[in-house]
N, CA, C and O atoms as CSV, one atom per row, in Angstrom:
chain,resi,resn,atom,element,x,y,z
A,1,UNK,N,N,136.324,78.099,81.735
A,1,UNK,CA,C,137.528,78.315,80.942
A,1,UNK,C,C,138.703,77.593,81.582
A,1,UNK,O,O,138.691,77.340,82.786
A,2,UNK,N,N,139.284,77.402,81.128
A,2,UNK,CA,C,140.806,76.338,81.282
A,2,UNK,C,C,142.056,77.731,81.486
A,2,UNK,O,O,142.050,78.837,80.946
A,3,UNK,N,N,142.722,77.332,82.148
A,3,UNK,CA,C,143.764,77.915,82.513
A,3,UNK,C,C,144.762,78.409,81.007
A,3,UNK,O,O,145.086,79.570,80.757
A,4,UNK,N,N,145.095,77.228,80.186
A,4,UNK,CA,C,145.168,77.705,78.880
A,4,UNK,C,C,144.350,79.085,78.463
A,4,UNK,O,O,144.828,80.212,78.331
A,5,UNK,N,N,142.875,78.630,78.282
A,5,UNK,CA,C,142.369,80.147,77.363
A,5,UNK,C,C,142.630,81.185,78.459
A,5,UNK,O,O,143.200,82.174,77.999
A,6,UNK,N,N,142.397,81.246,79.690
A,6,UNK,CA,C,142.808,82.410,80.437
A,6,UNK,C,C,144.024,83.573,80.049
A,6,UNK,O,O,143.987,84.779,79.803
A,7,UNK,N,N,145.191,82.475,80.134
A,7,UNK,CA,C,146.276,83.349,79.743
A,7,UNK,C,C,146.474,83.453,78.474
A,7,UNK,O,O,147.113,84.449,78.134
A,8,UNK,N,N,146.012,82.492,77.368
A,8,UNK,CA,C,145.436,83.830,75.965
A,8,UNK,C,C,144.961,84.646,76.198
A,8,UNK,O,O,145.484,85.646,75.707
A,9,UNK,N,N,143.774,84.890,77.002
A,9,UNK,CA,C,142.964,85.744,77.258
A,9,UNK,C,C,143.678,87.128,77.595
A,9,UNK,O,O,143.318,88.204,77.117
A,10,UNK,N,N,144.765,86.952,78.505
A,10,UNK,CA,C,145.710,87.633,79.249
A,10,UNK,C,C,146.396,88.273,78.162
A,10,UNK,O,O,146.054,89.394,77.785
A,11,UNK,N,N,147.456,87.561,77.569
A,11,UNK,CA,C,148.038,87.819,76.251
A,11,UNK,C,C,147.721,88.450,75.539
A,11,UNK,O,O,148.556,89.144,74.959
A,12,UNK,N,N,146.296,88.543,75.196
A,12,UNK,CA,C,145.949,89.254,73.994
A,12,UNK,C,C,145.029,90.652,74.597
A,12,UNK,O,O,144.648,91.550,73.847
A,13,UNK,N,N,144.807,90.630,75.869
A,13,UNK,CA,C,145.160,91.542,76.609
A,13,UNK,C,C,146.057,92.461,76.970
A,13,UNK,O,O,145.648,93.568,77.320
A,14,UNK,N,N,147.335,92.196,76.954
A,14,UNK,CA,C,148.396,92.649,77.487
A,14,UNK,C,C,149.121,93.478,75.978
A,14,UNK,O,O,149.715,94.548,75.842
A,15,UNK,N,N,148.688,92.284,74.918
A,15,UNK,CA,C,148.962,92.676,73.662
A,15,UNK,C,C,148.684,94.323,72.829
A,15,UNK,O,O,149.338,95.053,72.083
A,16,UNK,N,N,147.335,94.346,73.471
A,16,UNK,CA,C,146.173,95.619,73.230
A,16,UNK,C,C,146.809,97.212,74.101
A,16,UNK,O,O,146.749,98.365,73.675
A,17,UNK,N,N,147.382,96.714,75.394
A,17,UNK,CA,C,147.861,97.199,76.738
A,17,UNK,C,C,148.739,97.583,75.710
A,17,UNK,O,O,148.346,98.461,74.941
A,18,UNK,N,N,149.979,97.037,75.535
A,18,UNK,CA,C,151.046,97.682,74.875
A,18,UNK,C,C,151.388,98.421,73.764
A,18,UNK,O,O,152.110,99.416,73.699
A,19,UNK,N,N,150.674,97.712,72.718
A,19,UNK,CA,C,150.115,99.019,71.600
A,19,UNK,C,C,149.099,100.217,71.832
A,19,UNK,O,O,148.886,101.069,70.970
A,20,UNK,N,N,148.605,100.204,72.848
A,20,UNK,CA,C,148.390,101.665,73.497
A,20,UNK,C,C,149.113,102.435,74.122
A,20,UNK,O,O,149.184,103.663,74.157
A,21,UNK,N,N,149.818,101.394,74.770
A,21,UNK,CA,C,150.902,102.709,75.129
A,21,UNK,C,C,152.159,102.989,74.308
A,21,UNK,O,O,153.117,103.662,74.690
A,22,UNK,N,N,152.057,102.531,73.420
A,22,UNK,CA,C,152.899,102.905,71.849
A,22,UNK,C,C,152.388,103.989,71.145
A,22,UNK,O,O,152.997,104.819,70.470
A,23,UNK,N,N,151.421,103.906,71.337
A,23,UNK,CA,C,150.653,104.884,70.709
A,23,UNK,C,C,150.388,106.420,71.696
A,23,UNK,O,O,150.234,107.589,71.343
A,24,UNK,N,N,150.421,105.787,72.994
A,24,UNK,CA,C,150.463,106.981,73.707
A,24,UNK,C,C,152.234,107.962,74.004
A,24,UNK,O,O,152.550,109.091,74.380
A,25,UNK,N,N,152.960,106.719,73.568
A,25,UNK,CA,C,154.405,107.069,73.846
A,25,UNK,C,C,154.744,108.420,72.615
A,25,UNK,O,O,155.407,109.455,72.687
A,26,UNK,N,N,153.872,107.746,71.459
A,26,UNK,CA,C,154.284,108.654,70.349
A,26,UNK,C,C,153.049,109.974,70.158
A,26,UNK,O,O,152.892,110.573,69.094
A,27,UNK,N,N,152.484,110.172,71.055
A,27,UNK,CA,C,152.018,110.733,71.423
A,27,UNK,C,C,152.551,111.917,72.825
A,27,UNK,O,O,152.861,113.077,72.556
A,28,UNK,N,N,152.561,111.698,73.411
A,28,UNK,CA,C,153.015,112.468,74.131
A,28,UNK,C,C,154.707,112.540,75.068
A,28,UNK,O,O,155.161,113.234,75.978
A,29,UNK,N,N,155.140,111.565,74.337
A,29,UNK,CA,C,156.995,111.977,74.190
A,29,UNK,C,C,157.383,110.825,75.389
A,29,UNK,O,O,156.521,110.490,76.201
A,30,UNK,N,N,158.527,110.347,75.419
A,30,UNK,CA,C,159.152,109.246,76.239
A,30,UNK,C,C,159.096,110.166,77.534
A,30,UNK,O,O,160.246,110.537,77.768
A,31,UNK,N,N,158.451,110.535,78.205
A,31,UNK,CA,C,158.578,111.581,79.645
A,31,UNK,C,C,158.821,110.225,80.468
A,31,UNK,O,O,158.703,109.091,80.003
A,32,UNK,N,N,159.268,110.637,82.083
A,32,UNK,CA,C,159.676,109.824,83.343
A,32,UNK,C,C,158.256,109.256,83.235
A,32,UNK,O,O,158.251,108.066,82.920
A,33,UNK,N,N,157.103,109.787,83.409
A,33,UNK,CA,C,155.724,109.285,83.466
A,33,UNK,C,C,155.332,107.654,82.736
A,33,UNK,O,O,154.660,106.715,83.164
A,34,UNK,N,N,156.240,107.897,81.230
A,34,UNK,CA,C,155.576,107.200,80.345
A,34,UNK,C,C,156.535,105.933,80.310
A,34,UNK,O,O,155.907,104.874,80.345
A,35,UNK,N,N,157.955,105.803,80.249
A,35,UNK,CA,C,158.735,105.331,80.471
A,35,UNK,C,C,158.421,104.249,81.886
A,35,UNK,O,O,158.574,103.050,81.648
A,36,UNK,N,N,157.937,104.688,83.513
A,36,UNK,CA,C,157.158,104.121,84.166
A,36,UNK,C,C,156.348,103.042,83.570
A,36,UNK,O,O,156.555,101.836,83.701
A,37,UNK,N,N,155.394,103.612,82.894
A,37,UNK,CA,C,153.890,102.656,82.249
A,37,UNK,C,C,154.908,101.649,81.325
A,37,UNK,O,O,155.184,100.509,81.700
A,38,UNK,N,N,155.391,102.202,80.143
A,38,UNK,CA,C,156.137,100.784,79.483
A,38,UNK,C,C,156.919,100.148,80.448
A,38,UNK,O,O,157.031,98.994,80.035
A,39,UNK,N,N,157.394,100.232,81.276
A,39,UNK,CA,C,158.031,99.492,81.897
A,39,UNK,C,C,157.412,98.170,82.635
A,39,UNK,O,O,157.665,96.969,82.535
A,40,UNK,N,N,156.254,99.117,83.619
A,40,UNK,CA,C,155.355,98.572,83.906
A,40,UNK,C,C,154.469,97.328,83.134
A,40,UNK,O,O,154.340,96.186,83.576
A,41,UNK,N,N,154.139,97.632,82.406
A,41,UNK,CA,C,153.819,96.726,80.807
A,41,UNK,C,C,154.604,94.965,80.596
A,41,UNK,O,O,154.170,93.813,80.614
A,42,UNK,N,N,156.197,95.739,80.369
A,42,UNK,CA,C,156.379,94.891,80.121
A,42,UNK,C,C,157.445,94.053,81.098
A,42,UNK,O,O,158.333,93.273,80.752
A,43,UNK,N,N,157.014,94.525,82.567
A,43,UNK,CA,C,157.364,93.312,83.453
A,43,UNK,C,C,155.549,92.837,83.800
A,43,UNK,O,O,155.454,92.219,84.861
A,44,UNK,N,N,154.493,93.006,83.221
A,44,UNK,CA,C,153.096,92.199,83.024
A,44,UNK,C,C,153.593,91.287,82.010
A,44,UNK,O,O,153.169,90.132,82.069
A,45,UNK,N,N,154.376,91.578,81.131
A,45,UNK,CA,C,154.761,90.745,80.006
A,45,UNK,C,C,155.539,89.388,80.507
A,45,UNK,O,O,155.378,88.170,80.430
A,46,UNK,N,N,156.432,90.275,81.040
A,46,UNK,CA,C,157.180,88.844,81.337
A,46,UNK,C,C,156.997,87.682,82.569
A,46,UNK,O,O,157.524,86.580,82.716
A,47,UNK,N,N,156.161,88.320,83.261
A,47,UNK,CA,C,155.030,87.899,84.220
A,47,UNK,C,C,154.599,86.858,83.824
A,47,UNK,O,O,155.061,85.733,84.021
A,48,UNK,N,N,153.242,87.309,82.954
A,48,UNK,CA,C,152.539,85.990,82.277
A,48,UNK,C,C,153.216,85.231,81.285
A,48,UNK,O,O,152.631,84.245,80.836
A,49,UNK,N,N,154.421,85.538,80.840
A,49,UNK,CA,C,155.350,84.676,80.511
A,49,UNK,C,C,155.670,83.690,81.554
A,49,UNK,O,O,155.047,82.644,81.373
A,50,UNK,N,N,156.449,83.677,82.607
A,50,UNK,CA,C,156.680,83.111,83.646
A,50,UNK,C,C,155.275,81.960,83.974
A,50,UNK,O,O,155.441,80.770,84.243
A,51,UNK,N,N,154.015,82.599,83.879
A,51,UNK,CA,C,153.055,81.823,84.034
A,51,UNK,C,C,152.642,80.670,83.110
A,51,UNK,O,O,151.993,79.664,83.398
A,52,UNK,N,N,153.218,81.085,81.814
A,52,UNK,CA,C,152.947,80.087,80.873
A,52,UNK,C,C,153.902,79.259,81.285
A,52,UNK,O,O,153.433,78.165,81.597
A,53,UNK,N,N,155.540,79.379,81.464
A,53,UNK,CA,C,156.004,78.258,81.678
A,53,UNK,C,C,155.703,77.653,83.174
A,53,UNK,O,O,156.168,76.519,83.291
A,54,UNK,N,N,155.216,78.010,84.028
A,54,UNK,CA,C,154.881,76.977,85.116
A,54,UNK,C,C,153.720,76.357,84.538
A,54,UNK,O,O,153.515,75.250,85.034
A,55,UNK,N,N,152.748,76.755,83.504
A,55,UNK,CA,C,151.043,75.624,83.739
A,55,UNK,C,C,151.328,74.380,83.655
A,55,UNK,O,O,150.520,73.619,84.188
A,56,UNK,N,N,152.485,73.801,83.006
A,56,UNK,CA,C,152.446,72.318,83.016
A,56,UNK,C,C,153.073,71.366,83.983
A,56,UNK,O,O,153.364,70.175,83.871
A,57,UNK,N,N,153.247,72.528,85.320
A,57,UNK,CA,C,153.482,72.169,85.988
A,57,UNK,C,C,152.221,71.971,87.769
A,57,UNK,O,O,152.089,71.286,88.783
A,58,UNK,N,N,151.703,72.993,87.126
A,58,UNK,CA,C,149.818,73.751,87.908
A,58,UNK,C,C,149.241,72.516,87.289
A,58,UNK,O,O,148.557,71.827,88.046
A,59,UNK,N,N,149.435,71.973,85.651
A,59,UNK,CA,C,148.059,71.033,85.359
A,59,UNK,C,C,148.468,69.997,86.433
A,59,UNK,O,O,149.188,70.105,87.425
A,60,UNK,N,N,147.764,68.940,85.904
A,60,UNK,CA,C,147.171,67.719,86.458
A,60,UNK,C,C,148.498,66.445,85.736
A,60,UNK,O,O,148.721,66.036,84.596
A,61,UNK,N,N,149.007,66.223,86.841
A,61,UNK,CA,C,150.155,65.047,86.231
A,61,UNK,C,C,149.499,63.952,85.695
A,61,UNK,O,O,148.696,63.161,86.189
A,62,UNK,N,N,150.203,64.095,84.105
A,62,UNK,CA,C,149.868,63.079,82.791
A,62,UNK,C,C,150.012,61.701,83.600
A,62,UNK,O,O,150.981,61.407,84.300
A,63,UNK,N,N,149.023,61.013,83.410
A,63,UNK,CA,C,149.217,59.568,83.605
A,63,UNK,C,C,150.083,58.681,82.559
A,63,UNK,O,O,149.780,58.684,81.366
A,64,UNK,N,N,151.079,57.987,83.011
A,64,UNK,CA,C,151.893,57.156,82.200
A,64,UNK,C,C,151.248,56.038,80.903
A,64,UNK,O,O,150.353,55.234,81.165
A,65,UNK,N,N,151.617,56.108,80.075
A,65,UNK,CA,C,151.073,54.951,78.760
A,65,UNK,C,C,151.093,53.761,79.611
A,65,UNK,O,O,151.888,53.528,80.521
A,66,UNK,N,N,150.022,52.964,79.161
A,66,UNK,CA,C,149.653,51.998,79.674
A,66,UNK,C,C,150.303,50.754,78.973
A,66,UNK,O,O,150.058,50.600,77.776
A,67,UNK,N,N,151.112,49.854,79.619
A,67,UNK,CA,C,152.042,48.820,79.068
A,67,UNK,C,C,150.884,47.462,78.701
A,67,UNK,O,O,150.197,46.923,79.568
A,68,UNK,N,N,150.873,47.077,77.188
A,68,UNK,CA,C,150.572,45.712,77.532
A,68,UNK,C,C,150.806,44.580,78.038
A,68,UNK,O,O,151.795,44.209,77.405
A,69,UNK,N,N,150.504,43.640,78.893
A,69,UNK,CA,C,151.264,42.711,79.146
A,69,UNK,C,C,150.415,41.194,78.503
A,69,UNK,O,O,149.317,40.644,78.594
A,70,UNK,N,N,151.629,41.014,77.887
A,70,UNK,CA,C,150.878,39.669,77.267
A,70,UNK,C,C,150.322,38.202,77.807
A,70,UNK,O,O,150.870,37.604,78.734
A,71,UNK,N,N,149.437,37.826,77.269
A,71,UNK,CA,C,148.713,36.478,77.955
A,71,UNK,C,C,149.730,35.223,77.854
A,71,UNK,O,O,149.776,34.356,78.727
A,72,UNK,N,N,150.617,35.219,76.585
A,72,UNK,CA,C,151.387,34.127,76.737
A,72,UNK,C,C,151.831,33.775,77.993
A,72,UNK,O,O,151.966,34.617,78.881
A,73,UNK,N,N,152.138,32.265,78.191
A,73,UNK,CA,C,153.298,31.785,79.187
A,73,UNK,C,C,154.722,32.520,79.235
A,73,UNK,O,O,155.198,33.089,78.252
A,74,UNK,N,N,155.390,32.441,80.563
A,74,UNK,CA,C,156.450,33.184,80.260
A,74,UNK,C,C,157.617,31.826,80.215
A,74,UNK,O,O,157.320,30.710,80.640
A,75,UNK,N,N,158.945,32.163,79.632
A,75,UNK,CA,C,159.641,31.209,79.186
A,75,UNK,C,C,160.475,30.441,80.395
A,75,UNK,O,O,161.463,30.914,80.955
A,76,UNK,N,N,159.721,28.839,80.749
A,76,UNK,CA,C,160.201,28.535,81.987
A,76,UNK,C,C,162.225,28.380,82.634
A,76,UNK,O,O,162.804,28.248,83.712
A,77,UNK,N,N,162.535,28.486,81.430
A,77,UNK,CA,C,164.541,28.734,81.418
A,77,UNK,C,C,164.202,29.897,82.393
A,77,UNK,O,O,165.008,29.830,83.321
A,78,UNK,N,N,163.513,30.729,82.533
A,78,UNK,CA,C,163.975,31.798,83.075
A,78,UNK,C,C,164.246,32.007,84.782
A,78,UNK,O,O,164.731,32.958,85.395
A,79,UNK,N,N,163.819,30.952,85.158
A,79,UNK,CA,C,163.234,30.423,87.068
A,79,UNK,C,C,164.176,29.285,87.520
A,79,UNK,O,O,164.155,28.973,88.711
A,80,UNK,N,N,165.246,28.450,86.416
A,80,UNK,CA,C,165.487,27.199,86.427
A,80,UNK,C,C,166.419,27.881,87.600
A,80,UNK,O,O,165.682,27.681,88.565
A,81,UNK,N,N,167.231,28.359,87.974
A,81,UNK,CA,C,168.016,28.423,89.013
A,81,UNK,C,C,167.676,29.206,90.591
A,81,UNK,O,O,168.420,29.546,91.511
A,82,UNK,N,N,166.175,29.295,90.383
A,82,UNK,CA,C,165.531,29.609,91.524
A,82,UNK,C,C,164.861,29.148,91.630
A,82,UNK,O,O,164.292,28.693,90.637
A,83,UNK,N,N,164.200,28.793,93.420
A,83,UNK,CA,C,163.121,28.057,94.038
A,83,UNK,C,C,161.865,28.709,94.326
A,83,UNK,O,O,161.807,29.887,94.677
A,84,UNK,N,N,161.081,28.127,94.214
A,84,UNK,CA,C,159.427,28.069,94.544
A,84,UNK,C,C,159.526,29.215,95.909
A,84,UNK,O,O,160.312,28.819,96.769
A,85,UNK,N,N,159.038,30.187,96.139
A,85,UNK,CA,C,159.317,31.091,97.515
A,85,UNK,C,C,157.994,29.951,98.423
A,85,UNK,O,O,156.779,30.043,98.244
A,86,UNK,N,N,158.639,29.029,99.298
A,86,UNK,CA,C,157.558,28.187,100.280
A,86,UNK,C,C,157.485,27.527,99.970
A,86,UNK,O,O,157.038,26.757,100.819
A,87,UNK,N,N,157.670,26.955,98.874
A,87,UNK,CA,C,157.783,25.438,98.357
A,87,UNK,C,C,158.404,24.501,98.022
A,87,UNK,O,O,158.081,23.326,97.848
A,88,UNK,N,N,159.543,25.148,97.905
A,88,UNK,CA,C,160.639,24.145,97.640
A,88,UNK,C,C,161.484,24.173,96.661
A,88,UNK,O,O,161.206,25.054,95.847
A,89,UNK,N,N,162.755,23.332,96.314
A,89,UNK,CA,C,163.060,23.530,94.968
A,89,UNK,C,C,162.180,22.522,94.358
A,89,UNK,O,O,161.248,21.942,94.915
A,90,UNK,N,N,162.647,22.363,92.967
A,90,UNK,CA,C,161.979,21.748,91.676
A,90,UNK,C,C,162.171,20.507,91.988
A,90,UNK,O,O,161.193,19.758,91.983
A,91,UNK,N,N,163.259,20.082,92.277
A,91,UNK,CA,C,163.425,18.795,92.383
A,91,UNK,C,C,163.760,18.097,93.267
A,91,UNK,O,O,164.428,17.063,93.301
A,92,UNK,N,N,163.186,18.798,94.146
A,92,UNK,CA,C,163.040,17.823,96.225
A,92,UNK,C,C,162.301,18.284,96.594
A,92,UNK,O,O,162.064,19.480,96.423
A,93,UNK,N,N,161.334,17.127,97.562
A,93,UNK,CA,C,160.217,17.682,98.010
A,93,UNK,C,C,159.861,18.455,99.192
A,93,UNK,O,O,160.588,18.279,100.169
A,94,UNK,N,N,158.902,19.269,99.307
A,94,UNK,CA,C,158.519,19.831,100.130
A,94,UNK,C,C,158.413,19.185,101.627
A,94,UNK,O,O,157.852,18.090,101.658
A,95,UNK,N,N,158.814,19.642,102.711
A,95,UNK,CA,C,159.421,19.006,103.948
A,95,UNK,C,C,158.322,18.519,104.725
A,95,UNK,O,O,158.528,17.949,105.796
């Protein structure tokens, strides 16, 4: 399983968790006891919240789009005011 379905997994877990104790709340009255458990609940909630926003930071760093670079020649204007690195300029010769 992938870290993704996990914390669905979690979620819809936690989901089940809390409508039980909704059901237990209206059940046996907001007491110090019960008030505890929801509470409890829903800092699990905001927990695996927290976890969802770090995974894309846990995955695996996206590799960048891959640039084409074209086969053409490149346009020789573009070098005319620089020299050969070791060779010389264009138009005197090499020593």
């Amino acid at each position: 399983m992938s870290v993704h379905d996990d914390l669905t997994s979690v979620q819809r877990c936690l989901d089940d968790l809390l409508r039980s104790v909704g059901r237990l709340e209206q059940q046996m009255g907001g007491g110090l006891e019960m008030r505890r458990v929801r509470t409890d609940a829903d800092h699990l909630r905001e927990s695996v919240a927290l976890l969802r926003e770090a995974v894309p930071a846990l995955a695996a760093p996206r590799r960048p789009d891959l640039l084409t670079i074209p086969d053409t020649p490149y346009d020789t204007t573009l070098w005319t005011d620089s020299d050969d690195e070791g060779l010389g300029a264009r138009d005197r010769h090499a020593p």
